[in-house]
C-alpha positions as CSV (number, residue, x, y, z in Angstrom):
1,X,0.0,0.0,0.0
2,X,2.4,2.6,1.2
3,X,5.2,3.9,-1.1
4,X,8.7,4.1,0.3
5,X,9.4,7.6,1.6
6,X,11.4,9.9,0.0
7,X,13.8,12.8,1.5
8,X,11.3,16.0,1.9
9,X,15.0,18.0,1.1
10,X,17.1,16.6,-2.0
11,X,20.7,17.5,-1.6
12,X,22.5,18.7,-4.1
13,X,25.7,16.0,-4.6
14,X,29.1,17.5,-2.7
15,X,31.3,18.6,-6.3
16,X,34.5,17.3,-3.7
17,X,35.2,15.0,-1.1
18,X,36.0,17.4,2.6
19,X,38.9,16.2,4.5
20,X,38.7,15.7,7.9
21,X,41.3,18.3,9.7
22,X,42.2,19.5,13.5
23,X,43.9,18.1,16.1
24,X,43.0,17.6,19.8
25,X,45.0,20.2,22.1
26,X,45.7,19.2,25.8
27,X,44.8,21.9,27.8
28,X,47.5,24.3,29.5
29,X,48.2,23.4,33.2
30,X,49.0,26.8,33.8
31,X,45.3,28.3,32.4
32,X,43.3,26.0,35.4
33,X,40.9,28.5,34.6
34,X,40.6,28.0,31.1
35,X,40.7,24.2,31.6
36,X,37.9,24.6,33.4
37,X,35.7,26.3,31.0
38,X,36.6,23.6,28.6
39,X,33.9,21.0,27.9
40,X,35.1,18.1,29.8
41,X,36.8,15.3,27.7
42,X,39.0,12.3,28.4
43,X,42.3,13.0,29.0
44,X,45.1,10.0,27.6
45,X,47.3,8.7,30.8
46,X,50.0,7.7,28.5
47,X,52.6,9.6,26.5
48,X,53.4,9.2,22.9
49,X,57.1,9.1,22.1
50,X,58.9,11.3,20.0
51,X,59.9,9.5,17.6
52,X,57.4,6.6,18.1
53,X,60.1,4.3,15.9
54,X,63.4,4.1,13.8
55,X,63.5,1.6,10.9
56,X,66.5,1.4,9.6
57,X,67.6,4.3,10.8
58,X,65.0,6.0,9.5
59,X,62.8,7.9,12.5
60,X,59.1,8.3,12.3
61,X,57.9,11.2,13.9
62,X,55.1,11.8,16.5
63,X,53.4,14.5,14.3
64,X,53.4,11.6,11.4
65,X,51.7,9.4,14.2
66,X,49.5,11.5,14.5
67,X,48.3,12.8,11.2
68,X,47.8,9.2,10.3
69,X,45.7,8.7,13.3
70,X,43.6,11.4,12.2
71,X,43.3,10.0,8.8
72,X,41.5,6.5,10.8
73,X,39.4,8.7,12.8
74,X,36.3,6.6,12.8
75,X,37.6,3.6,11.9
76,X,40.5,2.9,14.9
77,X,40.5,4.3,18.4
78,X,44.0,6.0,19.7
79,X,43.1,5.7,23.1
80,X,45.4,3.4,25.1
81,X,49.1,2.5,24.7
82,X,47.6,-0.9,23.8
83,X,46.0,0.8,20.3
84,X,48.3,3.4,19.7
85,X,51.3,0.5,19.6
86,X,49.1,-1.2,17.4
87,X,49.2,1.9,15.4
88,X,53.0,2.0,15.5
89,X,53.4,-1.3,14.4
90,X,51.3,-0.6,10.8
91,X,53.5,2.6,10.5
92,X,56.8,0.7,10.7
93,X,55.0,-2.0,8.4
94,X,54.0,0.8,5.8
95,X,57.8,2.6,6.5
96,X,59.3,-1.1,6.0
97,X,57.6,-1.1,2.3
98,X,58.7,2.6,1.6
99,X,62.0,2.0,1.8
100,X,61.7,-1.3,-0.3
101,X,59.9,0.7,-2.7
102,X,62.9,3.0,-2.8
103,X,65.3,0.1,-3.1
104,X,63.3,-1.0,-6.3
105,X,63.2,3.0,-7.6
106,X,59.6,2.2,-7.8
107,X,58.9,6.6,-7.7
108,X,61.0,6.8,-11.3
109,X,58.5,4.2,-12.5
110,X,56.0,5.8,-14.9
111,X,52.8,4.3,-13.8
112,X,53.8,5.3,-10.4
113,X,54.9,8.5,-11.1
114,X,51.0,9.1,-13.2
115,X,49.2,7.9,-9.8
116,X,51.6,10.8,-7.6
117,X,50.1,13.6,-10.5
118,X,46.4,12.0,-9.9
119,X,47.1,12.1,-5.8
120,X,48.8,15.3,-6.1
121,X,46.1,16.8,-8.6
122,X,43.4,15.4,-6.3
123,X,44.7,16.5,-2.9
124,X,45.7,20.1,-4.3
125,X,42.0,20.2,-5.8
126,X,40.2,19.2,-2.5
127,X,42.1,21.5,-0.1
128,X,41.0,24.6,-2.3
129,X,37.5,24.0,-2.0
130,X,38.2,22.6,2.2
131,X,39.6,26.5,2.5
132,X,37.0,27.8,0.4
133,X,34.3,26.6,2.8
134,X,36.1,26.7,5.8
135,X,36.4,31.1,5.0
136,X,33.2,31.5,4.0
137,X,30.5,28.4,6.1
138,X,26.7,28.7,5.6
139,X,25.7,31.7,8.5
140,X,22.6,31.0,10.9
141,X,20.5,33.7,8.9
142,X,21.1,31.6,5.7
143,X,20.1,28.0,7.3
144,X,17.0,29.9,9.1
145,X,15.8,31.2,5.7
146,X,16.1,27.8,3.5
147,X,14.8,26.1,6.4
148,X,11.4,28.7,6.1
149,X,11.6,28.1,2.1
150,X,11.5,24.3,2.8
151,X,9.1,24.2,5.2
152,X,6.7,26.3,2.9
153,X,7.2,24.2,-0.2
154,X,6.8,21.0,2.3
155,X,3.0,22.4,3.1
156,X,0.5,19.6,2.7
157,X,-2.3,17.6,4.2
158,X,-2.0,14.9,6.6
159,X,-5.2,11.8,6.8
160,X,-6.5,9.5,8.8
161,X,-8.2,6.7,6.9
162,X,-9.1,3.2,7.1
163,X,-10.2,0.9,4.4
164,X,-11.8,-2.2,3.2
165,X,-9.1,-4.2,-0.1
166,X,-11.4,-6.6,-2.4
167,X,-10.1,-8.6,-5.4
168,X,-13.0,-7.1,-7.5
169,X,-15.4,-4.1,-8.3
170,X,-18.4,-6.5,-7.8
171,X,-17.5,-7.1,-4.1
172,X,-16.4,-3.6,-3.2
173,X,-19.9,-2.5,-4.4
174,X,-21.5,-4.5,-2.3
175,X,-19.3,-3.2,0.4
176,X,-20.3,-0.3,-0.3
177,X,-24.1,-0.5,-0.3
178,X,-23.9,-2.6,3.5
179,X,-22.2,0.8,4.8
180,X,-24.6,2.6,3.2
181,X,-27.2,1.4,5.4
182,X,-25.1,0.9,8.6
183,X,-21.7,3.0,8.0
184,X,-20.8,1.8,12.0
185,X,-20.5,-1.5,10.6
186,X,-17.0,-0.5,9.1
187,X,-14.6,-2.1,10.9
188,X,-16.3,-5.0,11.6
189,X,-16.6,-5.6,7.9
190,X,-12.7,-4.7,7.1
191,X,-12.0,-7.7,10.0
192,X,-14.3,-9.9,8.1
193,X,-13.8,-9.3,4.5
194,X,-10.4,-7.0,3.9
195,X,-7.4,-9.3,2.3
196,X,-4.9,-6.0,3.8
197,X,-2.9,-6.5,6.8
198,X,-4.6,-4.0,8.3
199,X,-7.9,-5.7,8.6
200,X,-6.9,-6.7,11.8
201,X,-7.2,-3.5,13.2
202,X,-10.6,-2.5,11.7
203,X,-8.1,-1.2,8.1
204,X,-7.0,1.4,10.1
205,X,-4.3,2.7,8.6
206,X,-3.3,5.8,11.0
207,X,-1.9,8.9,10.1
208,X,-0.1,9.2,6.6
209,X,0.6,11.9,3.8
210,X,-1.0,11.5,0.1
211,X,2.8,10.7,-1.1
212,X,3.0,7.8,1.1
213,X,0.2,5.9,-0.8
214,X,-0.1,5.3,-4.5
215,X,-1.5,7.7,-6.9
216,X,-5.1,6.5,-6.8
217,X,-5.5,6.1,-3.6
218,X,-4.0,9.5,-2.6
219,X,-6.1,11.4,-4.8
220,X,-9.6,9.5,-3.7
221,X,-8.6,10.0,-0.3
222,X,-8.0,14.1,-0.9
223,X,-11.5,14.7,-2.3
224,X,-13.3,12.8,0.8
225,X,-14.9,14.6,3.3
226,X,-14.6,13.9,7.0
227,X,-16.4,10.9,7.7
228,X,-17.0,10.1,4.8
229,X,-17.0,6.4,2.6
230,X,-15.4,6.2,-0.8
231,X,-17.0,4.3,-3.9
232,X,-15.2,1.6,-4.8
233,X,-11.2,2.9,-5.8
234,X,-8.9,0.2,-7.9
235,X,-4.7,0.6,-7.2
236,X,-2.4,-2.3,-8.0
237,X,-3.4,-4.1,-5.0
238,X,-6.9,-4.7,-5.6
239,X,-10.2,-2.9,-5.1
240,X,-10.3,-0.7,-1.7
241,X,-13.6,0.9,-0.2
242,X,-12.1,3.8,2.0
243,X,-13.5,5.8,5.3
244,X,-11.7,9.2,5.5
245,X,-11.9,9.5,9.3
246,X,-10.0,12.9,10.3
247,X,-7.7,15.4,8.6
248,X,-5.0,17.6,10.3
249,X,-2.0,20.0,8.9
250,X,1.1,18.1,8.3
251,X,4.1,18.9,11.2
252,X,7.3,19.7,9.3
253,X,10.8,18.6,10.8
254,X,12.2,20.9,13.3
255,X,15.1,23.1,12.2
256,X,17.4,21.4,14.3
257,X,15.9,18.1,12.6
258,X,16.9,20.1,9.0
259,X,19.9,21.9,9.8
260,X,23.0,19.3,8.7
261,X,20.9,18.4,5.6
262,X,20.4,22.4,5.1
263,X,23.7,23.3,5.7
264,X,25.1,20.1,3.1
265,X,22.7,21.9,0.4
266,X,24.3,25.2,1.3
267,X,28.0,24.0,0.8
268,X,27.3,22.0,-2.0
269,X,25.7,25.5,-3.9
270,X,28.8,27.3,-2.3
271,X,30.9,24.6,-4.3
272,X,29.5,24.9,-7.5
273,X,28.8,28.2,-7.5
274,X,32.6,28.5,-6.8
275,X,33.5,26.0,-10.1
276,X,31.1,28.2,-12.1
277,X,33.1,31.1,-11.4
278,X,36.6,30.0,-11.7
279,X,35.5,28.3,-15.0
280,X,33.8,31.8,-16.3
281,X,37.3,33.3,-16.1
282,X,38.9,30.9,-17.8
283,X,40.0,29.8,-21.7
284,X,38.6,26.7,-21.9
285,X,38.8,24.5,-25.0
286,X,37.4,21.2,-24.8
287,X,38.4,18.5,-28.1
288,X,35.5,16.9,-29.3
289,X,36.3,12.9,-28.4
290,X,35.4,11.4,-31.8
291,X,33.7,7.3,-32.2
292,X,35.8,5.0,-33.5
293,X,34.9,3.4,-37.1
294,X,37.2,0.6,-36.4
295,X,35.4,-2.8,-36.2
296,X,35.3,-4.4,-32.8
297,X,38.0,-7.1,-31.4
298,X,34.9,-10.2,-31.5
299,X,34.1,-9.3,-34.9
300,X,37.3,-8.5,-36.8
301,X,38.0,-12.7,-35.2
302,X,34.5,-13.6,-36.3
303,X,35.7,-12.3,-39.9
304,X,38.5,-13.9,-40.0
305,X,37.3,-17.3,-39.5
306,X,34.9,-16.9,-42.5
């Protein structure tokens, strides 16, 4: 009966991946006031070493420790000398492989040397849009007034129906003419007749929105009065008679329900209406990628064998 629910906000699709950035600070021991005013947060009882390794004379760093712990934010937790070894022990792996790599000259290798330009390319491309919209983020006044826009576009009906589903016209008409002399009879008929899950519960099917039901059913539902029983309405399902039993203003999301969706849409406009500028002041010319006429691998063999 119901359709799956859709977003009531489409988001515009990110035009580049964000990279997670900032670091944790201790606080200062000699600012106990400051500390204080801090939101309380789970200080480490351990200390990471500076350098946390040397492989082959080679050190690796604390600050490399932890940049790569911030790039497995999520996915590992750095919060005991038991995890952050563990941690250690996949950089001196990964340091281990760099300096076979290096052994090999694998960087004057020209496959490798392609994927550096598509890292480096990539990496230089993300952080101008991360600085972009870390200078300019979406402001209260903005999120406030798509939030309004939304909520006004979102403005709809909600309903309160149950209903009675047949396998033919024939049967919901006679449906149809028992309610019409005893209308309270209803529910006692949906328990006895309806083939819908709901005829358990009298086809009460609660609260819902017209884009939550199929077309057909929507629409007969909309032009019923309060109280009032339906003639006999056909959807994929079957024949349904329908009692409309109350009708109410839909409740839109709360703002704080909206706001990280809101704010995406915002940053995602930011972004392309960033691309659309920087592409305006530029000479671009784009060469026309021509089809091949040659003929296909298969059928040049299937040629051949004739």
């Amino acid at each position: 009966m119901k359709k799956p629910s859709k977003l009531t906000l489409p988001l515009l699709a990110l035009s580049s991946a964000l990279l997670l950035s900032g670091v944790a600070l201790a606080a200062d021991d000699k600012k106990p006031e400051a500390a204080a005013a801090a939101p309380a947060a789970a200080t480490p009882s351990f200390t990471i070493p500076d350098p946390v390794a040397v492989v082959n004379g080679k050190p690796i760093s604390k600050t490399a420790f932890e940049l790569y712990a911030q790039q497995l934010r999520g996915k590992a937790k750095i919060d005991s000398p038991e995890s952050s070894n563990a941690l250690v022990q996949q950089l001196v792996l990964e340091e281990l492989l760099v300096q076979e790599a290096n052994k090999q000259k694998l960087a004057d290798d020209p496959q490798v040397k392609q994927q550096f330009e598509m890292i480096q390319r990539s990496l230089l491309a993300s952080t101008v849009i991360r600085r972009m919209l870390s200078e300019s983020a979406p402001s209260e006044e903005a999120i406030k007034k798509e939030y309004d826009n939304a909520v006004a576009a979102m403005k709809s009906k909600e309903y309160k129906a149950a209903h009675i589903l047949v396998d033919s016209e024939d049967k919901a008409k006679e449906i149809v003419a028992e309610l019409k002399k005893d209308a309270s009879k209803f529910a006692e008929l949906a328990k006895t007749k309806s083939s819908d899950s709901s005829a358990a519960n009298g086809g009460d099917l609660g609260w819902f929105t017209p884009g939550m039901m199929v077309p057909p059913f929507a629409q007969a539902v909309a032009k019923l009065d309060k109280g009032q029983i339906s003639e006999p309405v056909q959807t994929p399902f079957g024949w349904h008679v329908i009692l409309l039993e109350d009708v109410r203003d839909a409740t839109p999301p709360s703002m704080d329900e909206l706001k990280p969706q809101i704010a995406q849409m915002l940053q995602s406009k930011m972004v392309n209406d960033y691309l659309e500028k920087l592409k305006s002041g530029a000479k671009i010319e784009v060469t026309e990628i021509q089809v091949s006429a040659a003929v296909p691998a298969a059928d040049a063999a299937k040629d051949e064998k004739k």
